[in-house]
Every structure is written in structure tokens, then in C-alpha cells.
C-alpha positions as CSV (number, residue, x, y, z in Angstrom):
1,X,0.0,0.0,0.0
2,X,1.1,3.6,-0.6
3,X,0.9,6.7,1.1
4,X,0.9,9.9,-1.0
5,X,1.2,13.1,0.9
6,X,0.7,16.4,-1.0
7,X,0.6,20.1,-0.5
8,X,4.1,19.7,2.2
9,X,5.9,22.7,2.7
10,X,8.2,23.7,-0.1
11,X,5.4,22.9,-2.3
12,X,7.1,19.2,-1.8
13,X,4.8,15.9,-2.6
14,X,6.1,12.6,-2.2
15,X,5.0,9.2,-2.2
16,X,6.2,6.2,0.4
17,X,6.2,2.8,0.9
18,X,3.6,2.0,4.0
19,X,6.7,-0.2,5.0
20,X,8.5,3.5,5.4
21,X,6.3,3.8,8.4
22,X,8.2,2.4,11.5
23,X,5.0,0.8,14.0
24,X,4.4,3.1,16.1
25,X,6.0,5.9,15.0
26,X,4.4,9.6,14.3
27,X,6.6,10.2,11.4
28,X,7.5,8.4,7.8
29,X,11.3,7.4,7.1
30,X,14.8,8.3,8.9
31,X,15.3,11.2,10.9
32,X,18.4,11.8,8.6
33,X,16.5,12.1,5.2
34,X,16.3,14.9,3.4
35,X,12.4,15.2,4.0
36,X,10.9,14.1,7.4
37,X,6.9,13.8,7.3
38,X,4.9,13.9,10.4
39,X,1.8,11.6,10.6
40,X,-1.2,12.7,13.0
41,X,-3.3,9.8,14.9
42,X,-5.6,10.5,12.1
43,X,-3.1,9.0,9.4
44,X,-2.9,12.5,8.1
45,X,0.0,15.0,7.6
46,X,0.7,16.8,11.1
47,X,2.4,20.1,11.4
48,X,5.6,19.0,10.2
49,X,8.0,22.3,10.5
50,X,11.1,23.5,12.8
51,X,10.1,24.6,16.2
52,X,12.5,26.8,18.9
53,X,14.2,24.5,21.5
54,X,11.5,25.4,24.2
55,X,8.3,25.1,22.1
56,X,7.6,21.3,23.2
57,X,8.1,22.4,26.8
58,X,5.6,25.2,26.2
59,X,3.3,23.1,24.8
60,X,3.4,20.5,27.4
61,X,2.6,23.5,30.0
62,X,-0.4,24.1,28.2
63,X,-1.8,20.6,28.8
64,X,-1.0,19.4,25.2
65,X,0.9,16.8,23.7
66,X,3.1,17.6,21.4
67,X,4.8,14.6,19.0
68,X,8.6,15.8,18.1
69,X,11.8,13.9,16.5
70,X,15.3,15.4,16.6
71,X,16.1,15.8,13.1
72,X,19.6,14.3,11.6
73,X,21.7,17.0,9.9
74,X,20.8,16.5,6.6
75,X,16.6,17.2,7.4
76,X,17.7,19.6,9.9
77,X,19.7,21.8,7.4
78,X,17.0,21.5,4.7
79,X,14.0,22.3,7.7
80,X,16.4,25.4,8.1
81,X,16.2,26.8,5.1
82,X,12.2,26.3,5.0
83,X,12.7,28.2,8.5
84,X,14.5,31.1,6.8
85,X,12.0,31.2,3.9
86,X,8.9,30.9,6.2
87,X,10.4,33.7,8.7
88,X,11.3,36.1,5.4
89,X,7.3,35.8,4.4
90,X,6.5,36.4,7.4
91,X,8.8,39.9,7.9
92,X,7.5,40.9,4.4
93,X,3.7,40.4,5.9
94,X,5.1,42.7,9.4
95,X,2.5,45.5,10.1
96,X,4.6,47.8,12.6
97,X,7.8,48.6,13.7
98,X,7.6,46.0,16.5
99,X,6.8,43.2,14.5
100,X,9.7,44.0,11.9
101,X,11.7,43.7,15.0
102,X,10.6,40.6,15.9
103,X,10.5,38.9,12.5
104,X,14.1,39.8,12.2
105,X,15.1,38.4,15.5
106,X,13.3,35.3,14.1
107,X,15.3,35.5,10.8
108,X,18.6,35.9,12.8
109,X,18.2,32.8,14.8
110,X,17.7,31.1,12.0
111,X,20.4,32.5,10.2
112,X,22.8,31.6,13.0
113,X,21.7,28.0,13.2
114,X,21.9,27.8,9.3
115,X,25.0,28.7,9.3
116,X,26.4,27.0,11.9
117,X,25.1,23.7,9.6
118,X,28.1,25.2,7.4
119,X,30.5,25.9,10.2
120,X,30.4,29.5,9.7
121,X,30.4,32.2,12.0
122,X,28.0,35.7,11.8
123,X,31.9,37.5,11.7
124,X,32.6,35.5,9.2
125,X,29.6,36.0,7.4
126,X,29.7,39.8,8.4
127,X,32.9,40.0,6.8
128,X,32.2,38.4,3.6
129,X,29.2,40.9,3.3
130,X,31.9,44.1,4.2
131,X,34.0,42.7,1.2
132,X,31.0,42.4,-1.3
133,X,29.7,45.6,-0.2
134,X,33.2,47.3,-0.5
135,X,33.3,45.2,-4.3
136,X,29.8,46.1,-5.2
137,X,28.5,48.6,-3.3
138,X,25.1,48.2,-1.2
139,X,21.5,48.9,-1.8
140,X,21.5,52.6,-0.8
141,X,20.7,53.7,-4.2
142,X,17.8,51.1,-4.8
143,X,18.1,50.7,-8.3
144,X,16.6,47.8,-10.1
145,X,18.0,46.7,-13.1
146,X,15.7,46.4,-16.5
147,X,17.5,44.7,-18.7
148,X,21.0,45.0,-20.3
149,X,22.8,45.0,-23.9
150,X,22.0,42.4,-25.9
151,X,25.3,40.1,-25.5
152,X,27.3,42.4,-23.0
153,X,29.1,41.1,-20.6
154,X,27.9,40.8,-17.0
155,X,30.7,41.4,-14.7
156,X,28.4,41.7,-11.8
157,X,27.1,37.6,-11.8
């Protein structure tokens, strides 16, 4: 029998063997894939996403349940970058000057974990962004390119 899960985040879809499924257990495959799939009691694609460290422990004070795995390093890095997209939407959707504040605080976090996946540093990173910006320049200026000559070089890719 297969199980076909659609509409995962990343607009992912994927289809598994019902073998995939350990008994017992909430979620399909190894915790060191590439894509880990949570299954609800109803059979049904749970929440499935990154949480902070304390959010199970916060859950559990509320009286819930909550159904976690610790990721392997591959699914980890690639729930990261999910993170860092899902954290950008939500800065771009940021009514007030508070919650700009806070959605960047959330992109930072995740930026430092994300990096740390590569074994980079924020002063590395930092650095590497003082060099571009000393190459390139930085967005001050905001202009948006149209288009260029047919055939010209691009020296900026």
C-alpha cells in the first residue's frame, strides 16, 4: 500500500512505501533524510516544521501533547532553510515597527543556526558581506536593473 502526501511545505509531494512507516511511530522514514513527514493519529500530515528548542516544553505547560523527532543534519539543514524562507514571508507580511523587529530576531536565529550547519560564523559572514559591499556597493541607491545590452558582458554575476 502507498501513502501519498501532498501540499508539504516547499510545495514538496512525495509518495512512500507503508513499509516507510516504522509501528508506532508519528513520522515516515529516517530522521536523517532529506524530507521528514509527520503523521497525526488520524493518518494524516501533522504540522511538520522546525520549532524553537522550548516550544515542546511550552506546549506540554499548556496541557497538550506535542509529537517531536530530533532531526539528523541533513533534514535539519533543509527544515532550516524552510525556516529562513517561512520567517522572510513572514517579515514581508510585518504591520509595525515592532513586529519587523521581531520577524528579524526570528530570521537571525535562524540564520545563526543555518550557518552553523556550514560551520560559519555571523563574523565571518559579516565579513564576507563588508567585502561584497566594498566590491559592489550596497542597496542605498535602490536601483533595479531592467535589462541589459543584448550580448554584453555581465561582470556583476
Amino acid at each position: 500500500m502507498f501513502l501519498s502526501l501532498g501540499g508539504m511545505p516547499s510545495e514538496l509531494s512525495a509518495v512512500f512505501l507503508e513499509s516507510d512507516v516504522a509501528e508506532g511511530s508519528d513520522f515516515i522514514g529516517d530522521p536523517s533524510a532529506d524530507v521528514l513527514i509527520s503523521i497525526d493519529e488520524r493518518g494524516g500530515a501533522g504540522m511538520g516544521k522546525l520549532v524553537r528548542d522550548r516550544i515542546p516544553e511550552i506546549i506540554r505547560q499548556s496541557g497538550r501533547t506535542p509529537c517531536v523527532t530530533t532531526l539528523g543534519e541533513p533534514a535539519y539543514r533543509h527544515a532550516l532553510h524552510d525556516k529562513l524562507l517561512e520567517e522572510a514571508a513572514e517579515l514581508r507580511k510585518a504591520q509595525n515597527r515592532d513586529e519587523v523587529v521581531d520577524e528579524f530576531g526570528d530570521l537571525l536565529e535562524v540564520l545563526t543556526a543555518l550557518a552553523a550547519t556550514y560551520d560559519v560564523t555571523l563574523d565571518t559572514i559579516t565579513e564576507a558581506a563588508r567585502t561584497k559591499r566594498a566590491e559592489r556597493g550596497g542597496f542605498e541607491m535602490r536601483f533595479w536593473l531592467d535589462d541589459t545590452d543584448p550580448g554584453a558582458p555581465e561582470p556583476w554575476r
